[in-house]
C-alpha positions as CSV (number, residue, x, y, z in Angstrom):
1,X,58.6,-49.3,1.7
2,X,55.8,-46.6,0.2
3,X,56.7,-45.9,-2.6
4,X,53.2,-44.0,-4.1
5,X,53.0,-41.2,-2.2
6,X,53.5,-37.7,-3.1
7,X,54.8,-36.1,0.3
8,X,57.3,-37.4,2.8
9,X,55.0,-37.1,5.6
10,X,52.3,-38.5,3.9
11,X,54.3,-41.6,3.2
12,X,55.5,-41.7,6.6
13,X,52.2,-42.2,8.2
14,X,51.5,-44.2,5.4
15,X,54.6,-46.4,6.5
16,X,52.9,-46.1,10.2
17,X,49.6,-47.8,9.0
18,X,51.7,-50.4,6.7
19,X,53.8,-51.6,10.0
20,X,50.3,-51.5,11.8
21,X,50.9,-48.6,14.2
22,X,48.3,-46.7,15.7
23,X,47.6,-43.8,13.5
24,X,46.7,-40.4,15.8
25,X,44.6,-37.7,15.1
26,X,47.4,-35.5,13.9
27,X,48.2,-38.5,11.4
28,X,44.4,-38.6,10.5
29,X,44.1,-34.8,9.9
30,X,47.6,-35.1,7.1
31,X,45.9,-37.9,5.3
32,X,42.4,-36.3,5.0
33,X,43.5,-32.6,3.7
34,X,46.3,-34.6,1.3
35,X,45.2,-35.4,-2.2
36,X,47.6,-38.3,-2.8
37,X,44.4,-40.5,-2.7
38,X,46.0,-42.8,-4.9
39,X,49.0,-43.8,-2.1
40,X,46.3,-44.2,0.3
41,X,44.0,-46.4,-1.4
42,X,46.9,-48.4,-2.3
43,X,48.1,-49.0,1.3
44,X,44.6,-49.2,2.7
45,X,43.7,-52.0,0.3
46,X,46.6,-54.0,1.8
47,X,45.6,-53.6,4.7
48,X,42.1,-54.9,3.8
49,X,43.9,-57.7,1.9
50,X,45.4,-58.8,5.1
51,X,42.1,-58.7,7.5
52,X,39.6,-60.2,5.0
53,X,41.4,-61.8,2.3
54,X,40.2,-61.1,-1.3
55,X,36.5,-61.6,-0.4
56,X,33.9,-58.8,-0.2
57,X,30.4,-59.1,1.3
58,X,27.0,-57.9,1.2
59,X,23.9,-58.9,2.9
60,X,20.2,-59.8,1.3
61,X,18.4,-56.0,3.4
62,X,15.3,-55.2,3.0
63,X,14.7,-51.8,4.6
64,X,11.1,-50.6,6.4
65,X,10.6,-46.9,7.8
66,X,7.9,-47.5,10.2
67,X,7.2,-43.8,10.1
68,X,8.2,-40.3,8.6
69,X,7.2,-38.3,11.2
70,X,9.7,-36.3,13.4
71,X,10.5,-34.1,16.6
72,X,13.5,-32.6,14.8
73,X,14.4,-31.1,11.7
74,X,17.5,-31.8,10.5
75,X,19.4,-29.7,7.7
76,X,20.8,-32.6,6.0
77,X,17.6,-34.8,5.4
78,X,14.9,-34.6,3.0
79,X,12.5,-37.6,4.9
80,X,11.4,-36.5,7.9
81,X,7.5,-34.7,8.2
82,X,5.3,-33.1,10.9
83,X,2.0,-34.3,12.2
84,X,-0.3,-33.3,9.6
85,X,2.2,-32.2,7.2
86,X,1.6,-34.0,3.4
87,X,2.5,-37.2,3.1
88,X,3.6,-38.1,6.5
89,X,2.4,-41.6,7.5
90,X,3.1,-43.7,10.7
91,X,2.6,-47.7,9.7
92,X,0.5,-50.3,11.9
93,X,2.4,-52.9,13.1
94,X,0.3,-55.3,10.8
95,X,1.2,-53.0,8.0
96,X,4.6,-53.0,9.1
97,X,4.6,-57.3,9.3
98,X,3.3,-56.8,5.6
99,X,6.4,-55.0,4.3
100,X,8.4,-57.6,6.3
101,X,6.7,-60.7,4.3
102,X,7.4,-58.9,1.3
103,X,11.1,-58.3,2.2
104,X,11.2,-62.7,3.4
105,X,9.8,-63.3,-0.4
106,X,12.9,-61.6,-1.9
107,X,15.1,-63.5,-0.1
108,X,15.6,-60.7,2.5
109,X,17.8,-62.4,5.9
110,X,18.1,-59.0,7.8
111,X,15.1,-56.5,8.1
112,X,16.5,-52.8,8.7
113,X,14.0,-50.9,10.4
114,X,14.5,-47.1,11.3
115,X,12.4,-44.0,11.2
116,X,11.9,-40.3,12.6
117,X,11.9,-39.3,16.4
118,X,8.3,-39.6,16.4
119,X,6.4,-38.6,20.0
120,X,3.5,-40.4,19.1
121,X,4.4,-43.9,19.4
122,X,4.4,-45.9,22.7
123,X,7.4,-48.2,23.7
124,X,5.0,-51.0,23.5
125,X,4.8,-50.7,19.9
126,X,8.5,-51.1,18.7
127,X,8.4,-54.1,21.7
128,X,4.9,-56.0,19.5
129,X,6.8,-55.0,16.0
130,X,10.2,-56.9,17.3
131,X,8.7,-59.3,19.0
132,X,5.6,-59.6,15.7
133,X,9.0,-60.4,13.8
134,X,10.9,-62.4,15.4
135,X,7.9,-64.8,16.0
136,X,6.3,-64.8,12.6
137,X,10.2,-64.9,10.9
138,X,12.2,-66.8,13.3
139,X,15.3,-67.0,10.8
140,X,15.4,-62.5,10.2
141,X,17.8,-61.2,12.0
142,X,15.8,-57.4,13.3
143,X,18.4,-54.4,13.0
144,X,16.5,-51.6,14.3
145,X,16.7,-47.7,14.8
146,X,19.3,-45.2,15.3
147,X,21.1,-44.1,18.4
148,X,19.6,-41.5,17.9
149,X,15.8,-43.2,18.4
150,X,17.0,-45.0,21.0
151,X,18.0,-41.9,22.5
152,X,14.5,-40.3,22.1
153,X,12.6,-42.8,23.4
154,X,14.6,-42.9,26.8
155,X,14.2,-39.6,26.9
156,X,10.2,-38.6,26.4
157,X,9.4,-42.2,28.9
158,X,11.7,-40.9,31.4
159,X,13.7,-44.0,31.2
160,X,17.8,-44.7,31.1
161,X,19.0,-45.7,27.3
162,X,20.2,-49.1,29.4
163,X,16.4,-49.9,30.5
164,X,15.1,-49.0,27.3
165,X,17.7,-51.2,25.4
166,X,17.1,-54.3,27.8
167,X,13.2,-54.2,27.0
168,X,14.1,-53.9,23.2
169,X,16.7,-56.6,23.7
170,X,14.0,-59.1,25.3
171,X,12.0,-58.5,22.3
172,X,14.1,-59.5,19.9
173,X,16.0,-56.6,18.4
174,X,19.4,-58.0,18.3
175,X,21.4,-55.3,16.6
176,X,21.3,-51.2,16.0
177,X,21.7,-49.3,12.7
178,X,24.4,-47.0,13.5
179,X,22.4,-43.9,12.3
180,X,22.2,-40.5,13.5
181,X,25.9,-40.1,13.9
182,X,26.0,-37.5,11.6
183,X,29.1,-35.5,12.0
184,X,30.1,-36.2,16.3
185,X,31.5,-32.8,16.2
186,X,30.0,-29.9,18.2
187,X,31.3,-27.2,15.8
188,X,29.3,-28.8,13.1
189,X,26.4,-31.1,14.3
190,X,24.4,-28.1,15.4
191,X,24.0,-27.1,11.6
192,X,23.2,-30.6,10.1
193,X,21.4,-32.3,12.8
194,X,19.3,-29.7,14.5
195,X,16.9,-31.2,17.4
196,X,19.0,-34.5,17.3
197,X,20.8,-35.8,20.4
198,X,24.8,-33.8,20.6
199,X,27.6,-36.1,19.7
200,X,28.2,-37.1,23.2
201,X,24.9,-38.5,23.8
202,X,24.9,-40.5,20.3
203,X,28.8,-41.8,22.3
204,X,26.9,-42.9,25.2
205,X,23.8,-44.0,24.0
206,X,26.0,-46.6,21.4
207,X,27.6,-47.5,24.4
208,X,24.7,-48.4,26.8
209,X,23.6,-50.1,24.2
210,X,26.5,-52.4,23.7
211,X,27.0,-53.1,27.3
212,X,23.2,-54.3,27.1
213,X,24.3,-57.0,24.6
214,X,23.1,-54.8,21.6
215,X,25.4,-54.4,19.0
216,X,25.6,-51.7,16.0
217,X,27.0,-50.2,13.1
218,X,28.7,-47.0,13.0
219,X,28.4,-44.3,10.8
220,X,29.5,-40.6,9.4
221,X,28.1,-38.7,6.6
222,X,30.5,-36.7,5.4
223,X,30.5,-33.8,2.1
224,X,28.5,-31.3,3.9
225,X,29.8,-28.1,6.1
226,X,32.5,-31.0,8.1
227,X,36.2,-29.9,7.7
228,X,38.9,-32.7,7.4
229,X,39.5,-32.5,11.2
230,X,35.8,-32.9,11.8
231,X,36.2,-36.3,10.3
232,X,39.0,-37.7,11.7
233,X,37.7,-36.4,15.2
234,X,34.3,-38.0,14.7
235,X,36.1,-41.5,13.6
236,X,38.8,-41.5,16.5
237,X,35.4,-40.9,18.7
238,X,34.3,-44.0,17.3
239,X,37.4,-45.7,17.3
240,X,37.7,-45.3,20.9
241,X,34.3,-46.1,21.8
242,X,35.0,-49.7,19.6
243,X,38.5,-50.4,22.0
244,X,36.2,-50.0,24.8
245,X,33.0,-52.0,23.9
246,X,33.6,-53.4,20.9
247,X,30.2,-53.3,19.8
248,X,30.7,-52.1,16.6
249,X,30.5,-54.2,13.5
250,X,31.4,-52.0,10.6
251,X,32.1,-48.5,10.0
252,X,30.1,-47.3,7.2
253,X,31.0,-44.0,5.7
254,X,27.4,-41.8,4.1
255,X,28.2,-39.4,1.0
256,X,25.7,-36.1,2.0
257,X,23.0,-36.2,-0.8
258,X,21.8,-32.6,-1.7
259,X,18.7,-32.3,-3.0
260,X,15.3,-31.1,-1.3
261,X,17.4,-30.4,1.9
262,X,17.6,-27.3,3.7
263,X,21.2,-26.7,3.3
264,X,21.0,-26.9,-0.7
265,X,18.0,-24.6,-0.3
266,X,20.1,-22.4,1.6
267,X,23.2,-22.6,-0.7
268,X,25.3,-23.5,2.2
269,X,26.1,-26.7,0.5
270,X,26.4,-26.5,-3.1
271,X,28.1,-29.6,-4.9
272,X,28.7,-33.3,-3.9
273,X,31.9,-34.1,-2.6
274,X,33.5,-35.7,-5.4
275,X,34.8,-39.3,-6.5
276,X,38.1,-39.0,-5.9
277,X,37.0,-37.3,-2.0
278,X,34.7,-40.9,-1.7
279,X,37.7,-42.9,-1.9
280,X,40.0,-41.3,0.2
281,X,37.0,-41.1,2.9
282,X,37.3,-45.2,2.4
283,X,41.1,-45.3,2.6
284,X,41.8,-43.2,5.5
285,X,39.0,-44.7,7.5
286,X,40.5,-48.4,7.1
287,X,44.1,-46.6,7.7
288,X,42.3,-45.4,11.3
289,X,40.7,-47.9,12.4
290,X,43.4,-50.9,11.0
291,X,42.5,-54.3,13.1
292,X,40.4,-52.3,15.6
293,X,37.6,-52.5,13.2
294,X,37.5,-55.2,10.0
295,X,34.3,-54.0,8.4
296,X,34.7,-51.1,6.3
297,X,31.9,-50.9,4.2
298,X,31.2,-49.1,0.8
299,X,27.4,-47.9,0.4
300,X,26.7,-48.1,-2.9
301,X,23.1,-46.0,-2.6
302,X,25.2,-42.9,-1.6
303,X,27.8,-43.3,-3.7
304,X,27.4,-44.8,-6.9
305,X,27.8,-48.2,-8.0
306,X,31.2,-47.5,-9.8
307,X,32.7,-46.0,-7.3
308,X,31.8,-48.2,-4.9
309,X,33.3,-50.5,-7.0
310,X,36.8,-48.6,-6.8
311,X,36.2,-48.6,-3.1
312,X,36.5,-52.0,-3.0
313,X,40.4,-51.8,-3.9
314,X,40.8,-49.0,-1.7
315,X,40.1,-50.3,1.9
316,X,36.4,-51.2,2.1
317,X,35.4,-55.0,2.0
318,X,31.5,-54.8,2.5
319,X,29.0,-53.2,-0.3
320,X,26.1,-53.5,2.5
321,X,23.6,-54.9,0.8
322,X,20.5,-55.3,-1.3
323,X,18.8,-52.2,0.8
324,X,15.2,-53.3,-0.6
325,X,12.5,-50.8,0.0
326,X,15.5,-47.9,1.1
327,X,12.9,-44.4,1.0
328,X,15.2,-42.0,3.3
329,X,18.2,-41.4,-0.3
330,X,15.2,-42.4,-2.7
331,X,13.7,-38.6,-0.4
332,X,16.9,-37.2,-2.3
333,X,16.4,-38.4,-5.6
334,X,18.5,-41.5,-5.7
335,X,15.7,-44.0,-6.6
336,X,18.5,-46.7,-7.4
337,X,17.9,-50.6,-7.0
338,X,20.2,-53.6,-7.1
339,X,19.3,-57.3,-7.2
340,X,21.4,-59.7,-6.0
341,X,23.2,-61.0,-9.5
342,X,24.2,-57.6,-10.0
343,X,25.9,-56.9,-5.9
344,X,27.6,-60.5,-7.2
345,X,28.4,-58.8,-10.8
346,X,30.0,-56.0,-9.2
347,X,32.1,-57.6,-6.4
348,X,33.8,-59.8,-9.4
349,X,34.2,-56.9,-11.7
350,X,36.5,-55.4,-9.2
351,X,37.9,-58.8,-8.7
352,X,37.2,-59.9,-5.5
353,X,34.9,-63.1,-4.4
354,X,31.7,-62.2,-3.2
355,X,30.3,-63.2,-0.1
356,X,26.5,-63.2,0.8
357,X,26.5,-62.8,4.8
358,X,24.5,-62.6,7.2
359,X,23.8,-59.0,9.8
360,X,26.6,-60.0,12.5
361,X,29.4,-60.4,9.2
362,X,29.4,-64.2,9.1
363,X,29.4,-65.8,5.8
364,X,26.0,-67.6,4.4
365,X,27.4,-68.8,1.0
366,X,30.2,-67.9,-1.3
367,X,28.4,-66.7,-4.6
């Protein structure tokens, strides 16, 4: 029986997620206003415990931004540039191939490719960079662009998502970011993710994509303008979407980072959410999806390698990866690096066996 929790109902949904019942969104919405993130954690993590064992993973990334420029301007980011503006920049695919050799030389397995809506760039190009790739690295798995991209680029060729995703798909891209999810909410996305395709459209667009044989990550950022019952309605969204495709290979929750965005400048947003908020973002997540969805994962960029490292023993099981080369955080000030001794360092300090893997969560060797 529960015996952590600080509230009866908390520690009957808590029971709920412990007997592996469905948690609803009324369930969701008690968990996420509650600060007993201690009981969560701890019931979360045993839930992990019995999906994954003691293991937790990470994968050897190294991330390219083919381009900063973009059709929409979103509140929450400090990366994207117009045309012309100062230090935009859109690479060549040789320069992109470049950045890729680098990212092979460090070890890298998976290349994670995103960057802005950008009107400027024919289809043809992301078809030669995939296919440029996949023929010059044959053992890289490509994860490329947001549902958001994806979304844009069906949109100003006058295509279908599904037609757009099937050319990708024959030139290699194998699997999606997860990007661009934002908050899914209506009462919120409009003042985070202005220009950016509505919730819906980021639903459907993740699932043409899966039924074209694309998989993806998922994501939410969360510690911005979003209420508690924003969040639990944009990961029931997602949990839905996941019974019905199952396309999904891990949820990752993204801390909000503030500076040089518009909604510090604005003094909408004013402080980070704070540790203790991180981890119960974590536990309630794995207490939502529960089998549904194994992959929780912890990214250490956003939120700090120590906490991350708590995260581990409150529901997540994945730290992401080496993220070589990440530029849109580094746009808000988080410049921070990892090598792979120290993913390994961390992952045993919070005693659990690491696992180097590879993009589609199967392991490569146990370090």
């Amino acid at each position: 029986m529960i015996g952590l929790s600080k509230s009866s109902e908390v520690s009957d949904i808590l029971q709920k997620a412990q007997d592996g019942e469905t948690l609803d969104y009324s369930d969701g919405v008690t968990l996420m206003e509650s600060d007993d993130f201690h009981g969560m954690a701890h019931i979360a993590n045993g839930i992990r415990k019995k999906l994954v064992g003691d293991t937790a993973s990470f994968v050897v990334g190294y991330n390219m931004n083919y381009s900063n420029v973009c059709a929409a301007s979103c509140q929450i980011c400090a990366f994207y540039r117009r045309k012309g503006d100062e230090g935009e920049y859109t690479y060549t695919v040789e320069e992109c191939l470049k950045q890729v050799a680098d990212g092979v030389s460090l070890g890298a397995t998976e290349i994670h490719i995103v960057g802005g809506l950008n009107p400027y760039l024919p289809i043809d190009y992301y078809e030669d960079l995939f296919s440029s790739i996949c023929r010059e690295y044959p053992k890289v798995t490509v994860k490329a662009l947001t549902m958001a991209e994806l979304f844009f680029l069906a949109k100003i060729n006058r295509s279908s998502v599904g037609e757009i995703a099937q050319r990708f798909r024959e030139a290699g891209l194998k699997t999606m970011t997860g990007g661009g999810a934002e908050i899914l909410h209506p009462d919120v996305r409009p003042l985070i993710a202005r220009g950016k395709l509505t919730g819906e459209e980021w639903l459907r667009t993740a699932e043409d994509a899966h039924n074209n044989g694309i998989t993806s990550n998922s994501t939410m950022l969360y510690g911005h303008l979003e209420k508690a019952k924003h969040r639990i309605d944009h990961i029931i969204k997602i949990r839905e979407l996941q019974a019905k495709t199952h396309g999904f290979l891990s949820f990752i929750p993204l801390k909000f980072s503030l500076p040089n965005t518009e909604l510090l400048r604005s003094g909408d947003v004013g402080d980070p959410s704070s540790a203790q908020d991180d981890i119960k973002v974590i536990a309630v997540s794995r207490l939502l999806f529960g089998d549904l969805l194994k992959n929780i994962a912890v990214y250490w960029v956003s939120m700090g390698k120590r906490v991350a490292q708590v995260a581990l023993n409150s529901g997540g099981n994945d730290l992401i990866g080496t993220s070589f080369s990440e530029k849109i955080y580094k746009e808000t000030g988080r410049d921070e690096t990892i090598s792979i001794e120290e993913l390994t360092h961390l992952i045993r300090e919070a005693g659990r066996v690491p696992i180097q893997r590879d993009t589609f969560y199967n392991p490569i060797r146990y370090m």
